[in-house]
N, C-alpha and C positions, 0 to 999 in steps of 0.2 A: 504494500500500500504506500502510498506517496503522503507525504506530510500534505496538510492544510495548510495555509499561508493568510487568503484571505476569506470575505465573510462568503465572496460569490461560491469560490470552492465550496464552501462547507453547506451551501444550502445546494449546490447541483448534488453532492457530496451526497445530501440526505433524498434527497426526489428519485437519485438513482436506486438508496437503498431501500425505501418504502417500494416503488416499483416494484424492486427485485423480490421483495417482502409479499407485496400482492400477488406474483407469479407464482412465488413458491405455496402459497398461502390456496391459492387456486388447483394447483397440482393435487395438495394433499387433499384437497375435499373431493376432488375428480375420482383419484385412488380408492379412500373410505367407500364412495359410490360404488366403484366397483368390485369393493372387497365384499358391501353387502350384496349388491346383485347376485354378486357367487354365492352366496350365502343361503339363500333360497330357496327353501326345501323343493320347488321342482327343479331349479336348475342344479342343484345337486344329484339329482336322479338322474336329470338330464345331462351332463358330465358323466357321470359314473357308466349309465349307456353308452355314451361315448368310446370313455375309454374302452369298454370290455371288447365294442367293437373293433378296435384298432388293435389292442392285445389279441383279441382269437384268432383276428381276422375277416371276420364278418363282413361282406361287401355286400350281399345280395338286400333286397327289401324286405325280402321274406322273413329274413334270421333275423333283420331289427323289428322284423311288426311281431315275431314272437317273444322277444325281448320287454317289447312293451307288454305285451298283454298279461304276459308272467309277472311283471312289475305291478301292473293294475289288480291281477287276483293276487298277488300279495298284500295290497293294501286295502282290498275288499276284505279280506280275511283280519288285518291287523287293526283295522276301524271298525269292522260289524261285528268279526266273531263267527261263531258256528251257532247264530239265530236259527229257530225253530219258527219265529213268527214269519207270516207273509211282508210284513211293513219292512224288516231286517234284510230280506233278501231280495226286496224291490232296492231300500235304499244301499245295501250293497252291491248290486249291478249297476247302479246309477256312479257311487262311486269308482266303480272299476273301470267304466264307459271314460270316464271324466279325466282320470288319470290315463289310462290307454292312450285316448287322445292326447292329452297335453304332452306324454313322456316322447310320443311316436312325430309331434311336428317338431321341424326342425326350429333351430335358435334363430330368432329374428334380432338383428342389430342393429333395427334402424330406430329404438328406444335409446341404445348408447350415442349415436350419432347427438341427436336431439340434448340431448341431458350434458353429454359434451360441452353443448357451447351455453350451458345457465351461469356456470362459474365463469365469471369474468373480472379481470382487474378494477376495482376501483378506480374513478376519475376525478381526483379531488386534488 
């Protein structure tokens, strides 16, 4: 760093490092946003599908739509239970429908695009 000398230095001095302060300050809340995203109990399903498919190898459509639907009777099963009632086994194929679906579409990124540019530098 360069010494200060006079008062002009020390206030371009400070503009640069509130700036610089804003930018970083910007970064980190972009981050946090994405650490929750990740966070996400279906985008962690949806990750974890992921990977399994790139570890086993799985390329076809078939082996991810059965991927999903294993996923969904698991969570039909872990939310309802082994219900005797009709209400239980309605509302657990509603839940396995519901996850099915969300686990089996792919990842949209056009919500990080957007959310991207909320954080912005202050203009002061």
């Amino acid at each position: 760093m360069e010494p200060i000398y006079t008062i002009d230095q020390l206030n371009q001095r400070i503009k640069y490092l509130e700036t610089r302060q804003d930018a970083e300050w910007c970064a980190i809340k972009n981050h946090v946003d994405e650490i929750k995203e990740n966070l996400k109990p279906l985008n962690l399903i949806r990750n974890t599908v992921e990977e399994i498919n790139e570890t086993v190898g799985f390329k076809s459509h078939m082996a991810q739509s059965a991927i999903s639907i294993a996923i969904g009777y698991l969570a039909k099963r872990f939310i309802v239970g082994k219900g005797d009632s009709m209400f239980k086994g309605i509302l657990g194929s509603v839940v396995q429908l519901i996850v099915t679906n969300l686990v089996s579409k792919p990842h949209e990124s056009s919500e990080d695009e957007e959310e991207s540019s909320k954080y912005e530098p202050s203009q002061e």
